[in-house]
C-alpha positions as CSV (number, residue, x, y, z in Angstrom):
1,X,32.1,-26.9,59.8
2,X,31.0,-26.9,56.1
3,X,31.0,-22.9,55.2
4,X,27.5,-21.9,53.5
5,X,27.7,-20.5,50.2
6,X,26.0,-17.0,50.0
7,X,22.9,-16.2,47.0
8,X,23.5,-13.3,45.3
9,X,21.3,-10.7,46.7
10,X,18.8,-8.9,43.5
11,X,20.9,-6.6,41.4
12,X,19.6,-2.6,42.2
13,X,20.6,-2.2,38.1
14,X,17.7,-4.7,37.6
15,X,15.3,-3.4,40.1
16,X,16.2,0.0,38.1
17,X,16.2,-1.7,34.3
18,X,12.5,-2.9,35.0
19,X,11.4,-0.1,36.3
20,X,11.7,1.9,33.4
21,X,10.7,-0.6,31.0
22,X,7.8,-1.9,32.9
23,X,6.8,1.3,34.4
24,X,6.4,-0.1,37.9
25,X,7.2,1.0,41.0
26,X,10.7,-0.3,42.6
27,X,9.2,-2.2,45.3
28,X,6.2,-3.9,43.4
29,X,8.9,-5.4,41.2
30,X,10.8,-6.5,44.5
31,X,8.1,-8.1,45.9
32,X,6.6,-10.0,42.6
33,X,10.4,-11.1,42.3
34,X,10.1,-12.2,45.8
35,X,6.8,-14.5,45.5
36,X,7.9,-15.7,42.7
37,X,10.9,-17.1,43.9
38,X,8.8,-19.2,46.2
39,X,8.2,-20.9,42.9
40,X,12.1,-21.5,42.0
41,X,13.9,-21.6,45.0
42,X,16.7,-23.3,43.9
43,X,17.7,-20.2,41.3
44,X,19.2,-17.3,42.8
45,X,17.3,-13.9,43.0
46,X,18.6,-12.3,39.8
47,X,18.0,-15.5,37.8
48,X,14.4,-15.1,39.0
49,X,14.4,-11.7,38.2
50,X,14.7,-13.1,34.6
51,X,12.1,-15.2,34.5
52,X,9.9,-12.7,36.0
53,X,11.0,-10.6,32.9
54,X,10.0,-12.4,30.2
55,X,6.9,-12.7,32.0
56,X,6.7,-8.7,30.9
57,X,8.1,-9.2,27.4
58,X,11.4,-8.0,28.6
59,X,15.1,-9.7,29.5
60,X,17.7,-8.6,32.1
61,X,20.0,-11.5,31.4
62,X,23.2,-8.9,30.0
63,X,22.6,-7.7,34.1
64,X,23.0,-11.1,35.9
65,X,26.1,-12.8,36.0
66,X,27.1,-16.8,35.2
67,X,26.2,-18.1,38.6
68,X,22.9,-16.8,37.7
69,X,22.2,-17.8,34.7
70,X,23.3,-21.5,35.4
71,X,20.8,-21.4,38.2
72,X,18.1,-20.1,35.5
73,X,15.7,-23.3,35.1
74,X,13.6,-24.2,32.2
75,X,10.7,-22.3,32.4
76,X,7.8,-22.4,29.6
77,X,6.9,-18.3,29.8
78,X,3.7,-17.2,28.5
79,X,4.7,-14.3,26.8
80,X,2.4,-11.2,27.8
81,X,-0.5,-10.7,24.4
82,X,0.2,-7.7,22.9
83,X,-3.2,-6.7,21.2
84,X,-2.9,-4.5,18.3
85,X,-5.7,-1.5,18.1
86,X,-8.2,-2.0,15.1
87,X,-8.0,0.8,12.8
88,X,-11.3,2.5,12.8
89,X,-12.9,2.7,9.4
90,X,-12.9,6.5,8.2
91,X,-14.1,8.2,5.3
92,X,-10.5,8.6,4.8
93,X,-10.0,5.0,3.8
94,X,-13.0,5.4,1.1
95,X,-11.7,5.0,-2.2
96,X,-13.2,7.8,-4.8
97,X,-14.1,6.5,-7.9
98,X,-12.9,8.5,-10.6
99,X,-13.1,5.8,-13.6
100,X,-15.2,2.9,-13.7
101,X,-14.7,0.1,-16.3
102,X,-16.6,-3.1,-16.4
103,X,-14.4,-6.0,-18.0
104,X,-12.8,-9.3,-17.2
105,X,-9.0,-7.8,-18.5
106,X,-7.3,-8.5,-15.3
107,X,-4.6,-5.9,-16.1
108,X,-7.2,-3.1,-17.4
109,X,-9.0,-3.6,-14.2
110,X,-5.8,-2.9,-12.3
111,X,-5.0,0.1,-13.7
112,X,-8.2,1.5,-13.5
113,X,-8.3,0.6,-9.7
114,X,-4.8,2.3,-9.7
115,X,-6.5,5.4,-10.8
116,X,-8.9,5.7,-8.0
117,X,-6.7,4.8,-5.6
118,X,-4.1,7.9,-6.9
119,X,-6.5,10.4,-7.1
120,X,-7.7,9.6,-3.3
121,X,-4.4,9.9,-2.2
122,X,-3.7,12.9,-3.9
123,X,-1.6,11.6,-6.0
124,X,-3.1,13.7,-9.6
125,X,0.0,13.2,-11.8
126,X,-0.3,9.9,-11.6
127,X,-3.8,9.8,-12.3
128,X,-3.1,11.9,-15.4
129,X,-0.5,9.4,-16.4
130,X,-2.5,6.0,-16.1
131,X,-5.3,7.8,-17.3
132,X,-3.7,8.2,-20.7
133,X,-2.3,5.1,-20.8
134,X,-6.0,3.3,-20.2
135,X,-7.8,5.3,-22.7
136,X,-5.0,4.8,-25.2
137,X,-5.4,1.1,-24.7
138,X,-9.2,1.4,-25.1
139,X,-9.2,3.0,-28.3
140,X,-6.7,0.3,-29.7
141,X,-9.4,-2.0,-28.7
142,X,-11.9,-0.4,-30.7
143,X,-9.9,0.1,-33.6
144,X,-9.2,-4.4,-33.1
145,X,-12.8,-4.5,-32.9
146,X,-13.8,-2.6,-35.9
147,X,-10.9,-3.6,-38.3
148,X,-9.8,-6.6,-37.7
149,X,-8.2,-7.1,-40.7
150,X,-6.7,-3.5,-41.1
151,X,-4.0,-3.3,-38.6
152,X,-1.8,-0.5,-40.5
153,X,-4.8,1.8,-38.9
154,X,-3.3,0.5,-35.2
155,X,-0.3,-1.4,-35.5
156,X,3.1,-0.8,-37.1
157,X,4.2,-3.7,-38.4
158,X,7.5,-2.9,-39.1
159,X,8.4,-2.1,-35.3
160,X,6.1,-4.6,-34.5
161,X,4.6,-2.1,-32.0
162,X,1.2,0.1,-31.4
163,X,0.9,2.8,-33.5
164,X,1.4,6.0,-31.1
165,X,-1.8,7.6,-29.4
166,X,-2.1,10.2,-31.4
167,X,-2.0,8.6,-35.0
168,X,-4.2,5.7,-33.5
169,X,-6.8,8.6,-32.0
170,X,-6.4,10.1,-35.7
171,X,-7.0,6.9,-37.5
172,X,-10.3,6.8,-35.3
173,X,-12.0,10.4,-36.3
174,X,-11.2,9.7,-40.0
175,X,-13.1,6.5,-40.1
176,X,-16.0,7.9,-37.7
177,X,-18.5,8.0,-40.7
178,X,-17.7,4.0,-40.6
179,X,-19.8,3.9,-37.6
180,X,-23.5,4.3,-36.7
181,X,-24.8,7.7,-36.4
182,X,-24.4,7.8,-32.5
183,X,-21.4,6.2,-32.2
184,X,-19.9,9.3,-34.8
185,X,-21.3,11.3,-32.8
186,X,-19.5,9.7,-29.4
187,X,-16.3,10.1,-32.4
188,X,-16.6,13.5,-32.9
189,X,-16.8,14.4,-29.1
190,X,-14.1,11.9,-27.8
191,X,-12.0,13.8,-30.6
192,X,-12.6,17.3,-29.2
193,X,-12.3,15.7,-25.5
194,X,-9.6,13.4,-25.4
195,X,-6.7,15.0,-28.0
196,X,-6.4,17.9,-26.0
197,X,-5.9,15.8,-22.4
198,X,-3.6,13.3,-24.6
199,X,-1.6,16.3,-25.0
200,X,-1.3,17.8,-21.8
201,X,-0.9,13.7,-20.2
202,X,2.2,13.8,-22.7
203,X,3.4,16.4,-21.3
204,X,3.2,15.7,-17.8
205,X,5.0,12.5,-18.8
206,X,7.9,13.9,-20.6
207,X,8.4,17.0,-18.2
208,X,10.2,16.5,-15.0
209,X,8.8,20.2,-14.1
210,X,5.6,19.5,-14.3
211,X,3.5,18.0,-11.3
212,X,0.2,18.4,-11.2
213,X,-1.2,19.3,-7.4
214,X,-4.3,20.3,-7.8
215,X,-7.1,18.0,-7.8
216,X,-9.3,21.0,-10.0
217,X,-6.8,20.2,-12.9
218,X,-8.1,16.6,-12.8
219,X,-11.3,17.4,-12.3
220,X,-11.9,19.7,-14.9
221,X,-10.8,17.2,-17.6
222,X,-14.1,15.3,-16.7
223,X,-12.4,11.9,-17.3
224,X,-15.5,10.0,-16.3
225,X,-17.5,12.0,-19.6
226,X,-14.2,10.6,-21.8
227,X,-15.0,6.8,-20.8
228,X,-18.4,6.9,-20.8
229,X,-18.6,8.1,-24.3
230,X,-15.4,5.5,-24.9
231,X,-18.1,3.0,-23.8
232,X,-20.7,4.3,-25.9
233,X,-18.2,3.8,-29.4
234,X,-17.4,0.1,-27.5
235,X,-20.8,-0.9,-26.7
């Protein structure tokens, strides 16, 4: 009489692995195995077991031995949809506009969005920082615009290099009679503005002891009143 081979009954660690991961109860797991073997009923319990775990978005296969595995058959799984939670829209995800700048200067644009995006984060020595470096470039550009042929006033030829801030913002105030009467005027207020926050920007760059968090100390430099008389001098 040919002796019948026994199926391996369903693993207790599996039943035990699932129901922690799945958060089911012991015998709803059971019996899903159980009908779903109905489907596969030439694989042995565990190997079902499997296949009802991926099912889940989960595997059991370091739990089931060879025999089980080689009874495992090819099985398309629809893996379960995991839908990710849309992140509500909050006045925390508002960007403040600090500076606004209209130009087609891809990397001026940048920056500028930079800006707003630092001080809404908190981030105020960075603002201070970029800050300086736009307004620095600005005034370059005005100095380009106005002298065109007079670069010593901007650019050092002999470092081929930008003249720094301060001699370029220097360079600027002496010529300010140059310009019309309201634009001298813009002159004489960027000069009593923007020097002083030059300075202190210089020495939040150079200083590793100095961090800036407070958003009054930004505020109270009124860098919106700098570009919009830089834009006056531009316009």
């Amino acid at each position: 009489m040919k002796k019948m081979t026994k199926k391996p009954n369903l693993n207790p660690e599996i039943l035990e692995y699932l129901h922690r991961e799945l958060n089911k109860p012991i015998s709803t797991i059971r019996k899903d195995i159980s009908i779903l073997k109905r489907q596969f009923s030439g694989a042995t319990s565990n190997a079902v077991a499997q296949i009802y775990a991926e099912q889940h978005g989960a595997s059991v296969r370091r739990l089931i031995k060879k025999e089980d595995k080689l009874s495992i058959p090819f099985v398309a799984v629809e893996k379960p949809t995991v839908l990710k939670a849309k992140k509500r829209a909050s006045a925390n995800d508002k960007i403040t506009i600090v500076l606004e700048f209209d130009t087609t200067n891809v990397f001026l644009k940048k920056h500028i969005n930079e800006i707003n995006k630092a001080y809404t984060k908190n981030c105020y020595t960075c603002v201070f920082i970029l800050a300086r470096k736009v307004f620095e470039n600005l005034i370059i550009e005005i100095m380009k615009a106005k002298y065109p042929t007079n670069r010593e006033l901007y650019f050092d030829a002999k470092m081929s290099r930008n003249l720094d801030f301060s001699v370029v913002l220097e360079n600027l105030y002496i010529k300010r009679n140059e310009f019309d009467s309201d634009k001298k005027e813009a002159i004489d207020r960027l000069n009593q503005k923007l020097k002083p926050f030059k300075n202190d920007a210089n020495d939040k760059v150079h200083s590793l002891f100095h961090i800036v968090e407070n958003k009054t100390e930004v505020d109270d430099w009124n860098l919106d009143t700098i570009m919009a008389l830089i834009k006056r001098i531009m316009r």
